[in-house]
C-alpha positions in Angstrom: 0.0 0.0 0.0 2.8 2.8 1.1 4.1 1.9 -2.8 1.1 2.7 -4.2 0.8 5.6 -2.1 4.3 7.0 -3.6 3.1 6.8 -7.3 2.0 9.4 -9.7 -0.5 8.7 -11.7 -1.7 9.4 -15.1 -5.4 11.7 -14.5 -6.2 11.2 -18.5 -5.4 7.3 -18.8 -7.5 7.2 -15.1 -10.3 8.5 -16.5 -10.5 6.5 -19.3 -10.5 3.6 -17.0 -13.0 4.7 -15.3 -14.8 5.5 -18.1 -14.5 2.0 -19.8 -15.4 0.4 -16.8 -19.0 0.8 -17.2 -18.8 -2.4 -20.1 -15.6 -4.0 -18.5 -14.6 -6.4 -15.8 -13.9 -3.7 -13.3 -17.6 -2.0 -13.1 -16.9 0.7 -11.5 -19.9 2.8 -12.9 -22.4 0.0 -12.9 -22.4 0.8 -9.0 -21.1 4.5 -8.8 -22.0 7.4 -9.5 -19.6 10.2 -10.9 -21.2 13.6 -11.9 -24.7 11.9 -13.0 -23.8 9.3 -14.8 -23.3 5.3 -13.0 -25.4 3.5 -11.3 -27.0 4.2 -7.5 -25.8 1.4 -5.5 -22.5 2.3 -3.9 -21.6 5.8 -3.2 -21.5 8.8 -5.3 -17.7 9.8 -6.4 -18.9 13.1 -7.4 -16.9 14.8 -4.7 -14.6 11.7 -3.6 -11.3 13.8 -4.0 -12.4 16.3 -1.6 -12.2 14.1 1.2 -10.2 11.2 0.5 -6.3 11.0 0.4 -4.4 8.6 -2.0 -4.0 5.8 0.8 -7.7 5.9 1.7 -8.7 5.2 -2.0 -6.2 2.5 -2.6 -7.6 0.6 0.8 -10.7 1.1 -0.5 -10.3 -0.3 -4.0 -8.2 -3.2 -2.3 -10.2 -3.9 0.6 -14.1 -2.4 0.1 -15.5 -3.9 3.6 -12.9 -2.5 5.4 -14.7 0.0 6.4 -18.1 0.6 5.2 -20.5 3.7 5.7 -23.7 2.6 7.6 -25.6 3.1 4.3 -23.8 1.2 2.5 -24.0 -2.0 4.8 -25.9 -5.0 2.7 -28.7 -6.5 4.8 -29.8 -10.5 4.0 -33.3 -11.2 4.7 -34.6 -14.5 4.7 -38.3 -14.7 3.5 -40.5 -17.5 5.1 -41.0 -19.3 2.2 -37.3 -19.9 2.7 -36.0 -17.2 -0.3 -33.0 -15.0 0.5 -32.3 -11.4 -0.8 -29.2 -9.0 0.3 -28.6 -5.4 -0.8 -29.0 -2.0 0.7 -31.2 -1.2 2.9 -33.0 1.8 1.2 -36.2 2.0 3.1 -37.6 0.8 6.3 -41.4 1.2 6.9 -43.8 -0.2 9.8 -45.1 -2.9 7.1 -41.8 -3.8 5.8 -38.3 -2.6 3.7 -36.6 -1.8 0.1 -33.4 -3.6 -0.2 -31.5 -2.8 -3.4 -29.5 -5.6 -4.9 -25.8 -5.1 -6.3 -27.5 -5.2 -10.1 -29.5 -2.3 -9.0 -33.0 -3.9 -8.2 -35.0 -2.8 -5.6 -37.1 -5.2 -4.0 -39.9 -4.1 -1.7 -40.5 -6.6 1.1 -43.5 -6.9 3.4 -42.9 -7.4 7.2 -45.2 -10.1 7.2 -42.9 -12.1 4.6 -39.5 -11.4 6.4 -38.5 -14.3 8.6 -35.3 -12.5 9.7 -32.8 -9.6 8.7 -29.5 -9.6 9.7 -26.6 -7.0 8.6 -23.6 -8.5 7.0 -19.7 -7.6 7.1 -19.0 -7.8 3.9 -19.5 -5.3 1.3 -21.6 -5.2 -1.8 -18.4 -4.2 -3.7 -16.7 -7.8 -4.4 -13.3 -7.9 -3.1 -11.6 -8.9 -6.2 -13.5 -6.1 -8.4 -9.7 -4.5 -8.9 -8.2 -7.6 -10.0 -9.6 -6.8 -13.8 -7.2 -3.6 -13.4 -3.0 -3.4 -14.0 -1.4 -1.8 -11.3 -1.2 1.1 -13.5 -4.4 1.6 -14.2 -5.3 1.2 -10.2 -2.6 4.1 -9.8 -4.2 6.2 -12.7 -7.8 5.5 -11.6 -6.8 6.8 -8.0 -4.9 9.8 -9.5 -8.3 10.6 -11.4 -10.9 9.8 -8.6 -8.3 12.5 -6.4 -9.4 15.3 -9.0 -13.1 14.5 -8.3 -14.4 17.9 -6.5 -17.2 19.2 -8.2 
């Protein structure tokens, strides 16, 4: 990780990754969204450089559940007719929840079906997503998502 941290990268070439990721292995816009365009289920990278330093997005990239916003925790719920569903917990009502899968789904599930719900440690983001990337284009993706602040 420190290596990683060292590099330069290439904000062009990262953004062309980024960009060719919403039809490649890496997906990182079928779950994120960057100034409108990606999909809704992990968060928005609008503003990501604003906050984030190099280190944090490497450990991020490398290890997603390492730490995980409270939003962004995936809940399993096991129905009573013995089905199972995890995503993201987008609503919770007094007669039951949304939970949005990792392809983007939402499903709405009545309280009275729900047999139990139970937060997981994982995240949605799979931990080999990254492994589709060189270790240049993880440097150059990182170098572009640090220029993210509008």
């Amino acid at each position: 990780n420190a290596m990683f941290a060292k590099r330069q990268g290439n904000v062009e070439n990262g953004k062309r990754v980024m960009a060719a990721s919403l039809k490649g292995d890496a997906q990182c816009l079928k779950c994120h969204t960057i100034n409108g365009a990606g999909g809704k289920i992990g968060p928005d990278l609008s503003l990501v450089g604003v906050k984030a330093s190099r280190e944090n997005l490497i450990e991020s990239l490398l290890q997603p559940s390492k730490a995980i916003a409270d939003q962004f925790l995936t809940h399993q719920v096991e129905l009573k007719n013995g089905q199972q569903i995890s995503g993201l917990l987008m609503e919770q009502r007094a007669d039951g929840v949304t939970l949005r899968d990792a392809n983007g789904k939402d499903y709405v599930i009545a309280k009275k079906d729900i047999e139990s719900m139970t937060k997981a440690t994982k995240s949605i983001m799979p931990e080999d997503i990254i492994a589709a990337l060189t270790e240049d284009e993880l440097i150059d993706l990182v170098e572009y998502m640090l220029t993210l602040k509008k």
